[in-house]
C-alpha positions in Angstrom: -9.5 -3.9 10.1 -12.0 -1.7 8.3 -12.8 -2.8 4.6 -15.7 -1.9 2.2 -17.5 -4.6 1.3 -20.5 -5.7 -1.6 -22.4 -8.1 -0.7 -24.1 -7.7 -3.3 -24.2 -5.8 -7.3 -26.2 -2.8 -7.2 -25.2 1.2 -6.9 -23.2 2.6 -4.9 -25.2 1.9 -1.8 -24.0 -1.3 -1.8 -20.3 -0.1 -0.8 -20.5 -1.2 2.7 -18.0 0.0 5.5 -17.3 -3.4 7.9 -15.0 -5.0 10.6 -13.4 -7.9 9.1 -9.8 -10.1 9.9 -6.4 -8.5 8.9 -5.4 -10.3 5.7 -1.9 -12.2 5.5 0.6 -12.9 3.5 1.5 -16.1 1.9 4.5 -17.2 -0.4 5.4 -14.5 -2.8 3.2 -12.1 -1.4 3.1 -9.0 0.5 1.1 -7.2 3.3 0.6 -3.9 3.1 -0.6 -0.8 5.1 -2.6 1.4 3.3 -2.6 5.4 3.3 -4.3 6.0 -0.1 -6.6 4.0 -2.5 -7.4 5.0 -6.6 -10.6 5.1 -7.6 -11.6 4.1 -11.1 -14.8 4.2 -13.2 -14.2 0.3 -13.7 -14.9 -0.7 -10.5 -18.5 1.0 -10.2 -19.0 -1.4 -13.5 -18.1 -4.3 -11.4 -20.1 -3.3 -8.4 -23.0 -2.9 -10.9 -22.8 -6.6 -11.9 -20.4 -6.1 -14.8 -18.7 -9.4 -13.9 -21.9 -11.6 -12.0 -19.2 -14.8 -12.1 -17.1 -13.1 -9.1 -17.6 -14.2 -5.7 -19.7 -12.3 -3.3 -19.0 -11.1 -0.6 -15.8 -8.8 -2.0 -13.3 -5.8 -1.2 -13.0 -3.6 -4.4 -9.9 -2.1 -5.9 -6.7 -2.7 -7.4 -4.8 0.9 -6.5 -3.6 0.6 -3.1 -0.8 3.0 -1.9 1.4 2.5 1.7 3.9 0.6 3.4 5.1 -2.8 3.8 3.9 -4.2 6.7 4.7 -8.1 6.2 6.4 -10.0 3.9 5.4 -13.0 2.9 8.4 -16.6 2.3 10.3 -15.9 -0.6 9.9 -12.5 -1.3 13.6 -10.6 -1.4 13.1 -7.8 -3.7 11.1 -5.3 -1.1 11.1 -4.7 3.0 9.3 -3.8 5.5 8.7 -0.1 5.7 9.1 0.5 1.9 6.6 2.7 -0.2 5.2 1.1 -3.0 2.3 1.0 -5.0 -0.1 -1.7 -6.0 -1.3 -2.6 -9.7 -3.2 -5.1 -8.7 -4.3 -7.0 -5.5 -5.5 -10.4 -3.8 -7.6 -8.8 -1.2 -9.1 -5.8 -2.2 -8.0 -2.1 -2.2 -10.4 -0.5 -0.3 -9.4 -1.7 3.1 -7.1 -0.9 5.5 -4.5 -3.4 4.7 -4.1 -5.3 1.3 -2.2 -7.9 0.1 -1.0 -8.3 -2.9 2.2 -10.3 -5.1 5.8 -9.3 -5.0 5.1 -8.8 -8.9 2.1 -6.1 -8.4 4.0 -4.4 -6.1 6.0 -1.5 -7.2 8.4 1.3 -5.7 7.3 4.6 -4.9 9.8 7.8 -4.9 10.0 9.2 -2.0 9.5 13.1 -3.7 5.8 11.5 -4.4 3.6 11.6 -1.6 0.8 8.4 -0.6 -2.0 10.5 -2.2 -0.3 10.8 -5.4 0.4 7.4 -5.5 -3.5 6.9 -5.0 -3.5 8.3 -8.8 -0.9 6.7 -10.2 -1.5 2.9 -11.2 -4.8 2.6 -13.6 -4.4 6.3 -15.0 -0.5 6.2 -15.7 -0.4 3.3 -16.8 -3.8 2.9 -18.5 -1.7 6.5 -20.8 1.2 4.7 -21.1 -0.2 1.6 -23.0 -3.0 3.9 -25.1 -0.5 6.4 -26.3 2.7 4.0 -27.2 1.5 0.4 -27.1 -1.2 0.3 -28.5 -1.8 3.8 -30.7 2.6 3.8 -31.0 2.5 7.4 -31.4 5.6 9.2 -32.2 7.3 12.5 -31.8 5.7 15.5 -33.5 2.0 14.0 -34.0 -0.9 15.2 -33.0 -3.2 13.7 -30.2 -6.9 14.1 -29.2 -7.3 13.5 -26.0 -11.0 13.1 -25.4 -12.2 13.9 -21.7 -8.4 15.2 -20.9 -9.2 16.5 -17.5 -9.9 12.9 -15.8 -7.3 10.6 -14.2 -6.4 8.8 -17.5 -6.7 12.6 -19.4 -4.2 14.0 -17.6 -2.1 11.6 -17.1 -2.0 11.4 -20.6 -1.3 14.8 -21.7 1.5 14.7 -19.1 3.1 11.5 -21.1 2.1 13.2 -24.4 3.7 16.3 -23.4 7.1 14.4 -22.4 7.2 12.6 -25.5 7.1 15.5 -28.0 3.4 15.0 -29.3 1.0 17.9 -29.6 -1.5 17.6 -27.6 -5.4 18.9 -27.8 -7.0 18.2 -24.9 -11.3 18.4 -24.2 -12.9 19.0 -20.9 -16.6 20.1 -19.9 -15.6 22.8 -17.2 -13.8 25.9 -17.2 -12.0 24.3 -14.4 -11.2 21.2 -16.0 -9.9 23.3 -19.1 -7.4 24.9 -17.1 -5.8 22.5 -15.4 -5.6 20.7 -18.6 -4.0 23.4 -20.2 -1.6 24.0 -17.6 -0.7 20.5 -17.8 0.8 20.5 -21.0 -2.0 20.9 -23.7 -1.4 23.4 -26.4 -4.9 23.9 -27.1 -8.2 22.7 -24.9 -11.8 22.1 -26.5 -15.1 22.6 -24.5 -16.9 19.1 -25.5 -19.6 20.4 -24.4 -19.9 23.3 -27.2 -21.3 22.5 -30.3 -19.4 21.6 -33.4 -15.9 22.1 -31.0 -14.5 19.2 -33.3 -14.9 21.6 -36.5 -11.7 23.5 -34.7 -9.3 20.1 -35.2 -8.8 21.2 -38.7 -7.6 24.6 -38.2 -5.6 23.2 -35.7 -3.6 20.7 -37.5 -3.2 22.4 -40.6 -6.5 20.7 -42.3 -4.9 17.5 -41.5 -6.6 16.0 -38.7 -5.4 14.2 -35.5 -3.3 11.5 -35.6 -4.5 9.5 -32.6 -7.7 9.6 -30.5 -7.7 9.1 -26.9 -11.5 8.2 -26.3 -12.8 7.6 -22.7 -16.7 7.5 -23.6 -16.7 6.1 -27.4 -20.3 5.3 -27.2 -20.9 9.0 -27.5 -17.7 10.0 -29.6 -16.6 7.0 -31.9 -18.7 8.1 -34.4 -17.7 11.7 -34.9 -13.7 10.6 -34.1 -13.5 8.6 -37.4 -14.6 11.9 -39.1 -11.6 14.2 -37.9 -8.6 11.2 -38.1 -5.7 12.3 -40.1 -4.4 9.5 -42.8 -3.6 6.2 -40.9 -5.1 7.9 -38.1 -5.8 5.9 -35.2 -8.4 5.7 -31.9 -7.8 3.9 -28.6 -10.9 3.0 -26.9 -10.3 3.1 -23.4 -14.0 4.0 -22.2 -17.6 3.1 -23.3 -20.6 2.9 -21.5 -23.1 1.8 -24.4 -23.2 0.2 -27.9 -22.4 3.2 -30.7 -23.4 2.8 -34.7 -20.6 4.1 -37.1 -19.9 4.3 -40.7 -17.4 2.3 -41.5 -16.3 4.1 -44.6 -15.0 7.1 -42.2 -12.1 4.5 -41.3 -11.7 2.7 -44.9 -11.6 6.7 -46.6 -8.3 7.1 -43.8 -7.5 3.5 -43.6 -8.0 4.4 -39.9 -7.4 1.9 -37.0 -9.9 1.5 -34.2 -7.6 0.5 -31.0 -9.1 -1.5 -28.1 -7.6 -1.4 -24.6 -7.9 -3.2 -21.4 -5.1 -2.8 -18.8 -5.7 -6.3 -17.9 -4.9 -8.1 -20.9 -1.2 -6.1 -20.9 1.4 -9.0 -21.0 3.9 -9.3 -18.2 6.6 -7.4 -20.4 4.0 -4.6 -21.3 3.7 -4.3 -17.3 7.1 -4.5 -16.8 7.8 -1.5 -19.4 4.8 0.3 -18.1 5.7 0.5 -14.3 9.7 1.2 -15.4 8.5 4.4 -17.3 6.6 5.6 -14.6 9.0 5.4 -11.7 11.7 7.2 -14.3 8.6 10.0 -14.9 8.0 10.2 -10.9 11.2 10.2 -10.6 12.2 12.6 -13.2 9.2 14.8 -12.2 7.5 15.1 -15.7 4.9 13.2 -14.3 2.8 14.9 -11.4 -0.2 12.8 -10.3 -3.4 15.6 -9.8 -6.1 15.0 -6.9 -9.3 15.8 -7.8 -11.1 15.0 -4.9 -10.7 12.8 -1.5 -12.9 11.0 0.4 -12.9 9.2 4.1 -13.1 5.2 3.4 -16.5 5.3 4.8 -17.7 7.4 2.0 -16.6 5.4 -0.9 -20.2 5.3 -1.9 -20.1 8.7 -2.5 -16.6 8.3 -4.6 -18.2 6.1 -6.7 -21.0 8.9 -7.4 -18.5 11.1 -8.2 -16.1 9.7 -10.1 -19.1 9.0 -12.9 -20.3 12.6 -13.0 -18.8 15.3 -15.4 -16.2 17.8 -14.9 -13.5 16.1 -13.4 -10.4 17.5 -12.4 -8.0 14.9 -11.6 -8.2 12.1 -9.4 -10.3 10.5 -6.8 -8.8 9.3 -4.0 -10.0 7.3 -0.8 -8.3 7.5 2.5 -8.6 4.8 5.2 
């Protein structure tokens, strides 16, 4: 089968298109035929070197979309020839085949189509756990989402939207802005305008925002604590540097400061996480956005993109 491969950490130019052996299932495992793969900005840090203790050579990817193509002894929850969607697997996503465990597999709707279900793991549920396990938000408050127009953004503002929160959304294009606004947000910034946080007050009443969705706190952190309603509270679920803040913007609020890595989500979190989203898919209040796709072969290029500005959904690789 085709796979990309990194021999070794470096840009994207490492991202490798080769022949290599169809994966197979073991015990509690799956095989499955891949039509779509997510892209996400984490896996550009890990090609960079991010994590130098993981073995090299290596498939990248946790986001595989497809079929069932083998199942591996033990597993009786799924069949061949079902849909799913992976949040997490053995072999690598970016590949022709994957496999993965029976637990990290998860059903796809059938209304949803393989491409959508490239965008729906690492966004959806990356929203899920910022907005309501980790910030807890709540019907009625207001939410800053910070870069809404990405995977995570909109996926966000969808969730937000659903739950009752009001939602103010930034994005860098007049693209972005629209699709933003047309997925839910009552009001959409230009981050790249200067002094576009001085319009949060006027916004909420001279309040402030109750919760921060950040996706690049190494530029933001420091001006979020300054527009946090009481209690307030920012999820960091991006950073690509070191940031210096005062630390008497969060004692003034009593203001939280929220890490998040999907990773470190217990087995229950998951479990809750990937429940919610089949009922959203289902329900339809949550519509996974393409930004942009790409042939496998070009997942170098993928990689370029998805760490530019202006996005407008998500980035999807198909084998």
């Amino acid at each position: 089968m085709k796979a990309i491969r990194v021999n070794q950490f470096g840009g994207p130019e490492v991202l490798n298109l080769e022949e290599i052996p169809k994966p197979q299932p073991s015990a509690g495992e799956v095989l499955i035929e891949v039509h779509a793969i997510g892209v996400n900005p984490v896996e550009t840090y890990i090609r960079g070197g991010a994590n130098p203790k993981l073995k090299l050579p290596y498939t990248p990817g946790s986001d595989a979309v497809g079929a069932i193509a083998a199942l591996g002894e033990g597993v009786s929850n799924l069949a061949t020839g079902d849909r799913v969607y992976t949040s997490e697997t053995i072999t690598g996503a970016y590949a022709e085949f994957a496999v993965a465990k029976q637990t990290a597999v998860h059903r796809l709707p059938e209304k949803i189509s393989f491409t959508q279900g490239a965008a729906v793991n690492v966004p959806y549920a990356t929203a899920y756990r910022a907005l309501f396990q980790r910030a807890r938000a709540h019907i009625g408050e207001f939410v800053l989402i910070h870069g809404a127009s990405g995977g995570v953004g909109l996926a966000a503002v969808q969730w937000g939207k659903a739950a009752g929160l009001q939602i103010i959304g930034t994005a860098g294009s007049d693209e972005g802005r629209i699709v933003v606004h047309n997925e839910g947000a009552q009001h959409v910034l230009d981050h790249r305008q200067t002094g576009y946080l001085d319009q949060l007050l006027q916004l909420t009443n001279g309040r402030g925002v109750d919760v921060i969705i950040e996706m690049l706190s190494n530029i933001n952190l420091s001006h979020d604590l300054t527009v946090l309603a009481p209690r307030g509270r920012v999820v960091i679920v991006g950073s690509r540097g070191k940031v210096e803040i005062n630390p008497r913007d969060t004692m003034t609020r009593e203001a939280d400061i929220l890490g998040l890595m999907l990773f470190s989500a217990s087995a229950e979190d998951l479990r809750e996480i990937h429940t919610s989203i089949y009922r959203g898919l289902s329900e339809g209040f949550l519509r996974p956005i393409i930004g942009r796709e790409f042939p496998l072969a070009e997942a170098a290029k993928a990689h370029t993109a998805i760490m530019e500005s202006g996005a407008r959904g998500k980035i999807v690789l198909l084998p």
